[in-house]
C-alpha positions, 0 to 999 in steps of 0.5 A: 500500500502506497502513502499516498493510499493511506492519506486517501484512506485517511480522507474517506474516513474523516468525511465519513466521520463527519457524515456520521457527527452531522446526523441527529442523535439517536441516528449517531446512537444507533450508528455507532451501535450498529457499527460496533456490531459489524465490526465484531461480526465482521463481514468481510466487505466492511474493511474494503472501503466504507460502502456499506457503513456510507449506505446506512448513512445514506439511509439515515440521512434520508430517513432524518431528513423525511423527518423519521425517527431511527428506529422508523428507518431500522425497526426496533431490533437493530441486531436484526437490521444488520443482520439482514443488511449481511445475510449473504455476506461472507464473514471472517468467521466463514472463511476461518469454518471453511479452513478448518473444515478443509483442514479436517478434511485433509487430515481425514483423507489421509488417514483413509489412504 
């Protein structure tokens, strides 16, 4: 990764940062909830830019603008919005099942042979 990438990095995320502060309260709430969930439940698309934490924002700024409380935008079980947001995304927690599985496997066909 080139300097000049991470400056960029560092420039997306403070514009999203900001997006984030300008958002009325109980959205920046419930963002930052939302965000620790992903990050603990880690889709792997998360750490590949800011897509789908700028597409909540976008929806939030929507929803804040039309004047709707958060919990009109995500429902009243939150775990279960982001849930849904990642239900067909690849997590971390996939990819290190898929290698112990192979792992498991390899070791199995060994011992067949």
């Amino acid at each position: 990764m080139r300097i000049q990438d991470i400056i960029e990095g560092k420039k997306e995320w403070r514009a999203h940062v900001a997006r984030v502060k300008a958002l009325p309260q109980d959205y920046q709430i419930v963002y930052k909830e939302i965000q620790k969930y992903l990050f603990k439940v880690g889709p792997v698309e998360l750490t590949e830019g800011t897509g789908l934490l700028s597409g909540i924002i976008d929806l939030f700024e929507e929803g804040a603008a039309l004047g709707k409380g958060v919990l009109e935008v995500t429902g009243s079980d939150v775990a279960a919005f982001c849930d849904d947001l990642i239900k067909d995304s690849e997590t971390y927690a996939d990819i290190y099942q898929k290698s112990v599985d192979k792992e498991i496997m390899e070791e199995f066909n060994k011992e067949e042979q």
